[in-house]
C-alpha positions as CSV (number, residue, x, y, z in Angstrom):
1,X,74.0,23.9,-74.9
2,X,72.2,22.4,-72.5
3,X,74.3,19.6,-71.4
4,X,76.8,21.6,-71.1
5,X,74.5,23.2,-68.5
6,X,73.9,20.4,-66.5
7,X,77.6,19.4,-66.6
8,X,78.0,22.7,-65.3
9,X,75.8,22.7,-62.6
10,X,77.3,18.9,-61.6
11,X,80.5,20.6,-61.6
12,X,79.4,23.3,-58.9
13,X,77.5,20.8,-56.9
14,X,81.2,18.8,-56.6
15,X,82.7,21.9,-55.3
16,X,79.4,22.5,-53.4
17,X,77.8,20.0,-52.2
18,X,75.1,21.5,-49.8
19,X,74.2,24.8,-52.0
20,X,70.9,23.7,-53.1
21,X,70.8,26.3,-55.8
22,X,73.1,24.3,-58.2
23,X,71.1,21.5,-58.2
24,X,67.8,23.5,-58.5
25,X,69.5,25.0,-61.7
26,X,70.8,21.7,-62.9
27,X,66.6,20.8,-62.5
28,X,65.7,23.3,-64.6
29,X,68.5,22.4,-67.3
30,X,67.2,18.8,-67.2
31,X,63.7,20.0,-67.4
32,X,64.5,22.1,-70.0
33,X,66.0,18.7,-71.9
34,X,63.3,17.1,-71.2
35,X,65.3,14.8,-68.9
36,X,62.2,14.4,-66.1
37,X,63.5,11.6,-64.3
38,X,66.9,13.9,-63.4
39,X,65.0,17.1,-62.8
40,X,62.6,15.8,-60.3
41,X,65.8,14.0,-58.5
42,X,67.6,17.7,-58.7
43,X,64.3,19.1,-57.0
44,X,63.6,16.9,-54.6
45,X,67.0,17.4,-53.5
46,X,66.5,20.8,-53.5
47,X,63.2,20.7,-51.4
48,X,65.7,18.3,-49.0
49,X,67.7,21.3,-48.2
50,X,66.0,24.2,-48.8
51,X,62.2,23.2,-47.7
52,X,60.9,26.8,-47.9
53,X,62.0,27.3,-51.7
54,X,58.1,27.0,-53.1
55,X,59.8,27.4,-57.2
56,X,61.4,23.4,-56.0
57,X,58.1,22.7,-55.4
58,X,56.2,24.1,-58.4
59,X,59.2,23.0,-60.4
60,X,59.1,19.7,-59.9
61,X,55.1,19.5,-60.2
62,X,55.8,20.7,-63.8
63,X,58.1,17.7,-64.8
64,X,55.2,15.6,-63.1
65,X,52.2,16.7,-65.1
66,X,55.1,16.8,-68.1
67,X,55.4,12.6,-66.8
68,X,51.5,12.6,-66.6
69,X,51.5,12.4,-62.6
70,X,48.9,14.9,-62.0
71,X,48.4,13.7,-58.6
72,X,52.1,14.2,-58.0
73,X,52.0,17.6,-59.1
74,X,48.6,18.6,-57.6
75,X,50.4,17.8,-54.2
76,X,53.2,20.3,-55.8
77,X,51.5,22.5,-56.6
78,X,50.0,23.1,-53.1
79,X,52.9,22.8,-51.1
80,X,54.4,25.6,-53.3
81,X,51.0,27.7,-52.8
82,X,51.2,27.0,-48.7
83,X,54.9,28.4,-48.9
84,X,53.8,31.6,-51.3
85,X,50.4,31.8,-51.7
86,X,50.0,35.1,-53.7
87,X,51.5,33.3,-56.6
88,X,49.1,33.0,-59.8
89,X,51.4,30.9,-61.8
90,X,51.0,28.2,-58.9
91,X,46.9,27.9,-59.1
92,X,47.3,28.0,-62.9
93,X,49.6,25.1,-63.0
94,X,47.3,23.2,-60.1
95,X,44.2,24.2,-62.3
96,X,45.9,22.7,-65.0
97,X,46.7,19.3,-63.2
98,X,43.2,19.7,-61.8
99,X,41.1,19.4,-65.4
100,X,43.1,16.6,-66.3
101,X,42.0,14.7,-63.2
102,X,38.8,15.6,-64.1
103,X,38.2,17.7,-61.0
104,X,36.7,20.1,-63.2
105,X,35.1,22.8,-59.9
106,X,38.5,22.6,-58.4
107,X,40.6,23.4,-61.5
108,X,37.8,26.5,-61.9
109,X,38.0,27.8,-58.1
110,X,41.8,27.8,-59.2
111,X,42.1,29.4,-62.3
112,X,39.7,31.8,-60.5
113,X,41.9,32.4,-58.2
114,X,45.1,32.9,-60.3
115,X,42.8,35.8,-62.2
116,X,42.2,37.5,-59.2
117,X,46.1,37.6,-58.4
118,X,46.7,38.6,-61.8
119,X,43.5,39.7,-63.9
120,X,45.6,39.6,-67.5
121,X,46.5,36.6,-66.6
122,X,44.6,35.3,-69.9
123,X,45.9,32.3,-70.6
124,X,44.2,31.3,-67.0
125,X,40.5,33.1,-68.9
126,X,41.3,30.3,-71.6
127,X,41.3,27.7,-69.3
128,X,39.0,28.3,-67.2
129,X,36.6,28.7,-70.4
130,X,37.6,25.2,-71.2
131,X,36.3,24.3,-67.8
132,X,33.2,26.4,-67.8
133,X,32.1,24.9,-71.2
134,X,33.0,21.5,-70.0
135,X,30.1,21.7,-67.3
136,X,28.0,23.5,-69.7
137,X,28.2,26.8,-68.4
138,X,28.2,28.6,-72.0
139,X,27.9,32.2,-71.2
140,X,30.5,32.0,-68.6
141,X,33.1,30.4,-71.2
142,X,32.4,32.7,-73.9
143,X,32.6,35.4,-71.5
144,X,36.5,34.3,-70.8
145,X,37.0,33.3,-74.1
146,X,36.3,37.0,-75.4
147,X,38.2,38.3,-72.1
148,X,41.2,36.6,-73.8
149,X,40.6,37.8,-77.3
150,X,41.6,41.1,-75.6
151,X,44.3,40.5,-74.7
152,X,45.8,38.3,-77.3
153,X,43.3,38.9,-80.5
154,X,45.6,36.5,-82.6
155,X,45.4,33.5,-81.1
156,X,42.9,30.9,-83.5
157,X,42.2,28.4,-80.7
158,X,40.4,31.1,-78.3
159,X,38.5,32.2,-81.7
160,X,37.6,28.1,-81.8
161,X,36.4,27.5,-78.0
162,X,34.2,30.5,-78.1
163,X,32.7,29.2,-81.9
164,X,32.1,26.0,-80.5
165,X,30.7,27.6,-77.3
166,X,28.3,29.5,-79.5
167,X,27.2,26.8,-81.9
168,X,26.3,25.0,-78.3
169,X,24.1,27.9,-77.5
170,X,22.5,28.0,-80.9
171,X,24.3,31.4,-82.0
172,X,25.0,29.8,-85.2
173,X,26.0,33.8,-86.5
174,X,28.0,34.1,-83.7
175,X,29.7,30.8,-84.0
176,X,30.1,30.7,-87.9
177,X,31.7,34.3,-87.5
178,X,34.8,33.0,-84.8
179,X,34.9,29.7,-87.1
180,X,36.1,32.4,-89.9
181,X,38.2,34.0,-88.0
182,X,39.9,31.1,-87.0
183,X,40.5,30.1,-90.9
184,X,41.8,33.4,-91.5
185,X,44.5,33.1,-88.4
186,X,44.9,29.3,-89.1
187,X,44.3,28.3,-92.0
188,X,45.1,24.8,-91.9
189,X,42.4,24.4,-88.7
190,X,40.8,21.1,-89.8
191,X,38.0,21.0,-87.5
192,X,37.1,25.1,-88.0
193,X,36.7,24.3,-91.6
194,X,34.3,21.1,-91.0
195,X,32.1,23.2,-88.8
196,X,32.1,25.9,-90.8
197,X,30.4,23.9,-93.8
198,X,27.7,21.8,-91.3
């Protein structure tokens, strides 16, 4: 169990007191249950004696966008990508914090950049779709969208963002097609089913 985890790791930390890999773990067991306050406290003291350690840093901006401070975790985020900067996870995540600041060319430059460290990164293609869609950039969305849809050809939502995508451009084929498909994967998909009858 988890707290069993954490009481663990509080046990180690007794014994010893300046290893800053106890209380990193006992941040990722408090993340993990959903305790935020206690994990950023465990990685902050883990950035106190272990500055160079960019996961403490990227860490801790995860249970800050979980607590909705994307400006706390933007500044995460970046101090993890100074320390390690071939790290696609770490744009991702600032991409991430980035759209929901609104910041929408920033979040794309980093999602861009997370691709070009790791090009199935597709999950990164998804967002960045998002993004490109959100400033009306339709061929570029639907271009990650269906980049995704290679690699995970099950997933309803992508099958959604590039209908939508399409209806915007007046493919209403091409849109009432991927609004099918995502009835068939999801059947329950509310909002696939009201476009598909408009």
């Amino acid at each position: 169990p988890i707290s069993a985890a954490v009481a663990d790791y509080g046990n180690a930390i007794r014994l010893q007191p300046d290893n800053f890999e106890n209380y990193y773990n006992r941040g990722i067991a408090s993340f993990n249950a959903q305790n935020l306050d206690a994990a950023i406290a465990d990685f902050t003291k883990t950035i106190e004696l272990q500055p160079t350690f960019p996961m403490a840093y990227s860490d801790r901006g995860n249970a800050r966008s979980e607590k909705g401070d994307f400006e706390g975790a933007i500044a995460d985020y970046s101090a993890a990508i100074a320390i390690s900067p071939k790290s696609a996870s770490f744009y991702y995540n600032r991409g991430i914090a980035l759209q929901h600041q609104r910041q929408i060319d920033a979040a794309i430059n980093d999602l861009s950049e997370a691709l070009r460290l790791a090009p199935k990164f597709y999950k990164a293609s998804i967002n960045r779709a998002f993004a490109l869609q959100e400033k009306g950039d339709l061929d570029g969305a639907i271009a990650d969208y269906t980049r995704a849809l290679e690699f995970d050809s099950k997933d309803a939502a992508i099958y959604y963002g590039r209908a939508t995508a399409r209806q915007k451009k007046n493919d209403l084929e091409g849109a009432l097609g991927d609004y099918t498909k995502t009835i068939e994967l999801d059947p329950r998909h509310a909002l696939a089913r009201s476009e598909e009858h408009t």
